[in-house]
TORKOLLUM-998340 format. One record per atom (N, C-alpha, C): residue number from 1; chain; atom name; x, y, z. Coordinates in steps of 0.1 Angstrom, whole numbers. Atoms other than C-alpha are relative to their C-alpha. Example, Ala and Ser with C-alpha at 12.3 -4.5 7.8 and 13.67 -1.06 7.14 Angstrom:
2
[drendren 1 'A' 'N' [9 -12 0]]
[drendren 1 'A' 'CA' [123 -45 78]]
[drendren 1 'A' 'C' [9 12 0]]
[drendren 2 'A' 'N' [-9 -11 0]]
[drendren 2 'A' 'CA' [137 -11 71]]
[drendren 2 'A' 'C' [-8 11 8]]
END
This chain:
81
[drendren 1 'A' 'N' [-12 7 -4]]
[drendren 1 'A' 'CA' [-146 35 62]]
[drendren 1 'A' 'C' [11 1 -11]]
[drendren 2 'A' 'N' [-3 3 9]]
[drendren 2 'A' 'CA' [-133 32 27]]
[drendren 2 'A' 'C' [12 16 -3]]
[drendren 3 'A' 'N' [-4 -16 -1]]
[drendren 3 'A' 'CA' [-127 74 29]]
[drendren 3 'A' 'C' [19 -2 11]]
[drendren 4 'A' 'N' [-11 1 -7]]
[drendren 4 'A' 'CA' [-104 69 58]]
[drendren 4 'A' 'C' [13 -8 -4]]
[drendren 5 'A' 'N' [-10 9 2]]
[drendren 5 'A' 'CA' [-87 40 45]]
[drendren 5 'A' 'C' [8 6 -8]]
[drendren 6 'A' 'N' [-3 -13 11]]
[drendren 6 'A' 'CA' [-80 62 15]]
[drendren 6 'A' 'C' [14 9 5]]
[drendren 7 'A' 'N' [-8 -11 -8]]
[drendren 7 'A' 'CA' [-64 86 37]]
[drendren 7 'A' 'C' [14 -7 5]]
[drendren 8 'A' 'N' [-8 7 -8]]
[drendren 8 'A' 'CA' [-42 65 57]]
[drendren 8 'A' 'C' [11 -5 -14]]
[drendren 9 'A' 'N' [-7 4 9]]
[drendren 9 'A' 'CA' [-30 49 24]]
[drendren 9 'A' 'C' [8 13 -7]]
[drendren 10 'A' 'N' [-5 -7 7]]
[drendren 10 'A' 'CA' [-22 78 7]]
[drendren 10 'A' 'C' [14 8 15]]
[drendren 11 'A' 'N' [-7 -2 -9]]
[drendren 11 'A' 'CA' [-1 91 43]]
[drendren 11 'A' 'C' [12 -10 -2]]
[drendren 12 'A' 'N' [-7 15 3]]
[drendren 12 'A' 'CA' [14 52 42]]
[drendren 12 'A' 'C' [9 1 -14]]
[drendren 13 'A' 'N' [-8 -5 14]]
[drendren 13 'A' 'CA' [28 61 5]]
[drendren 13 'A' 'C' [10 6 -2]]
[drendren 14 'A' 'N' [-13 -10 -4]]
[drendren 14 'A' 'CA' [44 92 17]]
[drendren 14 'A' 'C' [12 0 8]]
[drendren 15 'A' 'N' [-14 4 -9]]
[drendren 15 'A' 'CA' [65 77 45]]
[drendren 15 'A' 'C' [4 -15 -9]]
[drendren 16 'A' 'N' [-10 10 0]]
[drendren 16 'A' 'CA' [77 47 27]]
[drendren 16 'A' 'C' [0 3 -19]]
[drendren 17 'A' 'N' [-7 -1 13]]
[drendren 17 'A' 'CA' [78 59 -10]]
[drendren 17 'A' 'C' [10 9 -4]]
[drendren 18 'A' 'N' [-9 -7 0]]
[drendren 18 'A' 'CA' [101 90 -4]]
[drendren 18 'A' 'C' [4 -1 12]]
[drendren 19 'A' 'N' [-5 -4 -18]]
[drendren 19 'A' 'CA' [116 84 30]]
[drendren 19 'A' 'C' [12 7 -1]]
[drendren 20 'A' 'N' [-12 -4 -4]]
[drendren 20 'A' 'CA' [148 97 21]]
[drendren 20 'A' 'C' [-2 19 -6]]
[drendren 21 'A' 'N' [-1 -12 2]]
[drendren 21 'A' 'CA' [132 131 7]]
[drendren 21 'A' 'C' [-10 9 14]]
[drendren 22 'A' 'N' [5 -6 -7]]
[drendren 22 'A' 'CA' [112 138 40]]
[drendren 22 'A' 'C' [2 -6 12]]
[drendren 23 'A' 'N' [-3 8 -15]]
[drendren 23 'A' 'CA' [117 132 78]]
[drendren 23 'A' 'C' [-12 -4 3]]
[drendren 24 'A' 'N' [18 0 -7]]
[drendren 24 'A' 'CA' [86 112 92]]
[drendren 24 'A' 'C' [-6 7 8]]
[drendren 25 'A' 'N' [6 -13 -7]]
[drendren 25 'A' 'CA' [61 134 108]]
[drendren 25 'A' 'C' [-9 -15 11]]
[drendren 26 'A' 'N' [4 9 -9]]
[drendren 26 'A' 'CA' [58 112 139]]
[drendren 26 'A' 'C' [-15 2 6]]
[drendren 27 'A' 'N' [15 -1 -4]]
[drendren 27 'A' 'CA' [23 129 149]]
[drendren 27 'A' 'C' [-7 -4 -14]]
[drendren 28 'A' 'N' [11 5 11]]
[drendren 28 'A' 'CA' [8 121 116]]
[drendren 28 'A' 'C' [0 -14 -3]]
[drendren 29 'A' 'N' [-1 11 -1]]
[drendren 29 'A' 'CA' [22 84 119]]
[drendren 29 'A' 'C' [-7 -4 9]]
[drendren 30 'A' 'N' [6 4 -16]]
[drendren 30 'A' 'CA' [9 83 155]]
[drendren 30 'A' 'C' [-22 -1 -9]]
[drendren 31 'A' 'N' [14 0 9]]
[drendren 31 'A' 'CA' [-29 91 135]]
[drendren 31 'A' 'C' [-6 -10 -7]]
[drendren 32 'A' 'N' [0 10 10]]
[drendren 32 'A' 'CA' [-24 70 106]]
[drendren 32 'A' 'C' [-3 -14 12]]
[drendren 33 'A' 'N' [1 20 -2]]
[drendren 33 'A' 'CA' [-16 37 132]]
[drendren 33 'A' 'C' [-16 7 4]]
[drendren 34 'A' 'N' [12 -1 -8]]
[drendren 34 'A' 'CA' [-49 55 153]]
[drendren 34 'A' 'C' [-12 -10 -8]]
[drendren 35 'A' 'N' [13 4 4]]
[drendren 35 'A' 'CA' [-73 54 129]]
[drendren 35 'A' 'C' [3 -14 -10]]
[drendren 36 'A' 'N' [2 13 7]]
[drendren 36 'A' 'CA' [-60 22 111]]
[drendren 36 'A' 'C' [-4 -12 8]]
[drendren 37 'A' 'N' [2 10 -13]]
[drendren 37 'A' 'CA' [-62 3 146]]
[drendren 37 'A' 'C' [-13 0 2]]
[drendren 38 'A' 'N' [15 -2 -6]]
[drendren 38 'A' 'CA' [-99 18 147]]
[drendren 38 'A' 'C' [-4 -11 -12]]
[drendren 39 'A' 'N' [7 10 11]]
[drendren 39 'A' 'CA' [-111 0 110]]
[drendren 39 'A' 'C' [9 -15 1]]
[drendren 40 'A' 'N' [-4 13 -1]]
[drendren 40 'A' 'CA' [-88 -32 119]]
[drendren 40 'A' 'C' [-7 -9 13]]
[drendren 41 'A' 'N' [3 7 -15]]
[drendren 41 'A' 'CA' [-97 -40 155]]
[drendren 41 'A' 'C' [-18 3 -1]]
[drendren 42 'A' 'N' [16 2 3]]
[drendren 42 'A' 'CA' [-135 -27 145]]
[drendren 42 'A' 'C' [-11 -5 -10]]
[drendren 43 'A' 'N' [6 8 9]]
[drendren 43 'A' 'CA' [-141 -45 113]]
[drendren 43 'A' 'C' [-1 -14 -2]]
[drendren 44 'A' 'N' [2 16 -1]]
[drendren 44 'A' 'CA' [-151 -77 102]]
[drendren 44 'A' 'C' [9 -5 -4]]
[drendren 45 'A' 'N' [-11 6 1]]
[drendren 45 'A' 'CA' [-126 -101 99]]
[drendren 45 'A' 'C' [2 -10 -14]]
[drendren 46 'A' 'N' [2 4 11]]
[drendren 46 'A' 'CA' [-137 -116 64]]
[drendren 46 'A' 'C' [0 15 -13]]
[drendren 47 'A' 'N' [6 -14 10]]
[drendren 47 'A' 'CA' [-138 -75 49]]
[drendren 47 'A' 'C' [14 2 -7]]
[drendren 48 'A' 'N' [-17 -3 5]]
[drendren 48 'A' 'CA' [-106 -72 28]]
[drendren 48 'A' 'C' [6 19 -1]]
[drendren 49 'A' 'N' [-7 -10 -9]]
[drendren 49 'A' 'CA' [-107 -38 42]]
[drendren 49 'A' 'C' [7 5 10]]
[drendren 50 'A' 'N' [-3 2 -16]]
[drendren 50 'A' 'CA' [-104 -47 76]]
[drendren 50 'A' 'C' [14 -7 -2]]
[drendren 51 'A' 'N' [-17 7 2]]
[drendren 51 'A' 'CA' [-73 -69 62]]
[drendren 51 'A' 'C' [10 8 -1]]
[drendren 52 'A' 'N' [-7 -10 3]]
[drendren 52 'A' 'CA' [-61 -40 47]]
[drendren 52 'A' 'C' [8 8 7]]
[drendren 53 'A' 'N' [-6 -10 -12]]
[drendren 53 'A' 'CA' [-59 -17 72]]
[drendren 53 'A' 'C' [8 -4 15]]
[drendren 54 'A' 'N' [-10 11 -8]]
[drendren 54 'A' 'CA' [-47 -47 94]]
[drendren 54 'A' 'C' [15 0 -4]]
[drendren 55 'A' 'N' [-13 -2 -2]]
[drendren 55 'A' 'CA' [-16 -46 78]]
[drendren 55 'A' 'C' [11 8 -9]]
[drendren 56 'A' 'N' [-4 -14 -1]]
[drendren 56 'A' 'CA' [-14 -10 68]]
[drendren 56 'A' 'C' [5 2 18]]
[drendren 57 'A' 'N' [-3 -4 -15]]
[drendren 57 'A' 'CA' [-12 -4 109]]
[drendren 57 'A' 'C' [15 -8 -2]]
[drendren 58 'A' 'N' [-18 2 2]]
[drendren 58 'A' 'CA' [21 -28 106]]
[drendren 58 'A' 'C' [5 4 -6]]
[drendren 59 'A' 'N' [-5 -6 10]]
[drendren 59 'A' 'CA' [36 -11 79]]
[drendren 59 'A' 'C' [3 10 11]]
[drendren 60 'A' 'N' [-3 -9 -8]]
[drendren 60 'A' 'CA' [30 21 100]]
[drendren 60 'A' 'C' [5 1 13]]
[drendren 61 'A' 'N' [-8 8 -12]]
[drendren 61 'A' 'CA' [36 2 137]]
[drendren 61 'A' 'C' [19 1 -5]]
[drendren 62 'A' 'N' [-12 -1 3]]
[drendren 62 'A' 'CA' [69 -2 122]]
[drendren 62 'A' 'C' [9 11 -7]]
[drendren 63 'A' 'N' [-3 -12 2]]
[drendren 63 'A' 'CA' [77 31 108]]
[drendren 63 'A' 'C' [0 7 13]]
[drendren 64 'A' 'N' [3 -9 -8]]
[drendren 64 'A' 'CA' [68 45 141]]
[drendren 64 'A' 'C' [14 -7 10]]
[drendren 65 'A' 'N' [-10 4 -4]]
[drendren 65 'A' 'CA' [94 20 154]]
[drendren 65 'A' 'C' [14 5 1]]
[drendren 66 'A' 'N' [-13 -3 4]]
[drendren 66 'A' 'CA' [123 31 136]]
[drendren 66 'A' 'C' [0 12 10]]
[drendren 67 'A' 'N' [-4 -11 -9]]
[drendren 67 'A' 'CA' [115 65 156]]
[drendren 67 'A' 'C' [-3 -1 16]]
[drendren 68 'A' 'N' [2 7 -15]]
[drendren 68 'A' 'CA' [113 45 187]]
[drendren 68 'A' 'C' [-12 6 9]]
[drendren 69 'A' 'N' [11 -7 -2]]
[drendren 69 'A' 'CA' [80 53 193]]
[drendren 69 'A' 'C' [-9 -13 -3]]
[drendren 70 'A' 'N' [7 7 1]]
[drendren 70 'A' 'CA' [58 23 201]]
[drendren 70 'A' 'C' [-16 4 7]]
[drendren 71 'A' 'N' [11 -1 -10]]
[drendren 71 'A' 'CA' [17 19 212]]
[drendren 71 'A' 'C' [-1 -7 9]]
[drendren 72 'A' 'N' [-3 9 -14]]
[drendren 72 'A' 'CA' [13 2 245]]
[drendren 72 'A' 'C' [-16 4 7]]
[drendren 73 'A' 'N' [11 -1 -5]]
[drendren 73 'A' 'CA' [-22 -2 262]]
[drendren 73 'A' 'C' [-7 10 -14]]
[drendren 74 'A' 'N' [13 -11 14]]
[drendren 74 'A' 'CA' [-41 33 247]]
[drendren 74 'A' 'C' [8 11 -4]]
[drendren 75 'A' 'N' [-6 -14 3]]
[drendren 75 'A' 'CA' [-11 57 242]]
[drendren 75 'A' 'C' [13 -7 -8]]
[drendren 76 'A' 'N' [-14 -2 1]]
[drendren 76 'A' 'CA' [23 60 227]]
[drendren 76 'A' 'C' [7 5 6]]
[drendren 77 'A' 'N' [-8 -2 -12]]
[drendren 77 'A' 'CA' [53 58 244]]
[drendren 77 'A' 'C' [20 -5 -6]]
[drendren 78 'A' 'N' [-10 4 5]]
[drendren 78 'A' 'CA' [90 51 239]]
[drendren 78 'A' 'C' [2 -11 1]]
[drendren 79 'A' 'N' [-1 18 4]]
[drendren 79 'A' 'CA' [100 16 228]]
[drendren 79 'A' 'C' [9 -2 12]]
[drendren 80 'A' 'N' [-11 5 -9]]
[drendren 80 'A' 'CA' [115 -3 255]]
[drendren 80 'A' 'C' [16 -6 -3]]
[drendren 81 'A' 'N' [-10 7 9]]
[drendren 81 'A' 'CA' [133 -21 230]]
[drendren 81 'A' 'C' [7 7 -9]]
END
């Protein structure tokens, strides 16, 4: 789990520590929330991993916003809002 988290963090870095030198890569955001929604919503709720990636997924949730692009049920879809 720790591997993935890894991953996702280091992705999460790229879109918010240079945003203004790269366009977000909305399928690699769409991944990042995937697999951060899989170790949040499947880990234990005392694992300061599970916290982690709890609110890594917002971080990215909201990145994926700006390009109006929210999740809804099991997919992505354009923001209503």
């Amino acid at each position: 789990m720790s591997k993935v988290l890894a991953a996702a963090t280091a992705a999460l870095l790229v879109f918010t520590v240079a945003p203004a030198l790269a366009k977000p890569n909305k399928a690699a955001l769409e991944k990042s929330y995937l697999d951060l929604n899989e170790q949040c919503r499947g880990g234990s709720g005392d694992d300061p991993d599970t916290i982690k990636a709890c609110d890594q997924r917002e971080e990215v949730s909201a990145q994926l916003r700006q390009l109006h692009v929210c999740f809804a049920g099991d997919r992505f879809q354009k923001c209503k809002k």
